[in-house]
C-alpha positions, 0 to 999 in steps of 0.5 A, a space after each residue: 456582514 459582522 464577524 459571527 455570519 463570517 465564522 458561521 459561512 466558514 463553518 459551513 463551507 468546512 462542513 461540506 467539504 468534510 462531507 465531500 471528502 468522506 463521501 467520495 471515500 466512501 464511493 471509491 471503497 464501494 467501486 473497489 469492493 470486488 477486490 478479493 480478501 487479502 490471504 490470511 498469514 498462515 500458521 506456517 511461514 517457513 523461514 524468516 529471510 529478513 525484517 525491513 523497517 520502513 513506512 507502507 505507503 499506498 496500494 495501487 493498481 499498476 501503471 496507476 500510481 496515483 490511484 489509491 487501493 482503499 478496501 482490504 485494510 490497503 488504504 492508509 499509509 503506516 509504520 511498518 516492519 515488512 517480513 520476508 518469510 518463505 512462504 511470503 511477506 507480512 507487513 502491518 501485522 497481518 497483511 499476507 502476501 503468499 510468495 506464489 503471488 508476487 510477481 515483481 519487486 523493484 524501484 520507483 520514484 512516486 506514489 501517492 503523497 509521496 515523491 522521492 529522489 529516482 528509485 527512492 521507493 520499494 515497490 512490490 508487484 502482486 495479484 490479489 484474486 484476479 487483480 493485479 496489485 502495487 504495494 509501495 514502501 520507503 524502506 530504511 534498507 531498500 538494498 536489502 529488502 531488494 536481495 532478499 526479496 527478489 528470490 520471492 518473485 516468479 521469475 527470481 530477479 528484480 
């Protein structure tokens, strides 16, 4: 075979794994599409407690670390400044997690594309609608976030 069937077989071979890809990221938002809509960020947020910088690394149902949220703008990793604010968290701009609905702040050690030193993550527990949601950072000021976020939480500890 000379070199342009070659090129050409690997061409197609990129072509159907690209198809592939988008295709079952295209299921998996379709299996996830009963996700409620994430909270809008209210007007009113009360005070700001502190600001976090860091990156958003995955959404997760819990005790699945390894199964990404993809719908509700949840899907792709970011930079971001995670607001602690009264009346919740804002992280990514415009993603609104109400205070009533945090149910637990603490560490891990993975998550998708990320494996760190033991407890080297932030994760924050949460409902959205009826599900129940882990959000996971890798925060520049872990200890930080941590106390202050904790008093967020239904129970008030980490």
């Amino acid at each position: 075979m000379d070199k342009s069937g070659t090129a050409a077989i690997v061409v197609v071979l990129l072509c159907v794994m690209l198809a592939a890809m988008a295709l079952s990221w295209w299921a998996r938002k379709k299996r996830q599409s009963g996700y409620a809509e994430l909270a809008t960020v209210p007007t009113e947020l009360g005070a700001l407690l502190g600001e976090y910088s860091g990156l958003y690394l995955a959404s997760t149902p819990p005790e699945e670390p390894l199964n990404r949220i993809a719908v509700r703008g949840l899907g792709f990793r970011a930079r971001t400044t995670i607001e602690v604010f009264t009346a919740g968290l804002v992280f990514i701009g415009d993603r609104f997690v109400p205070a009533t609905s945090i149910t637990g702040i603490g560490r891990a050690s993975y998550t998708i594309d990320r494996g760190v030193e033991p407890d080297g993550l932030t994760v924050v527990s949460w409902t959205l609608g009826e599900a129940q949601i882990d959000s996971y950072f890798r925060l520049d000021d872990q200890e930080g976030f941590l106390r202050v976020a904790s008093s967020l939480t239904k129970a008030g500890n980490t």
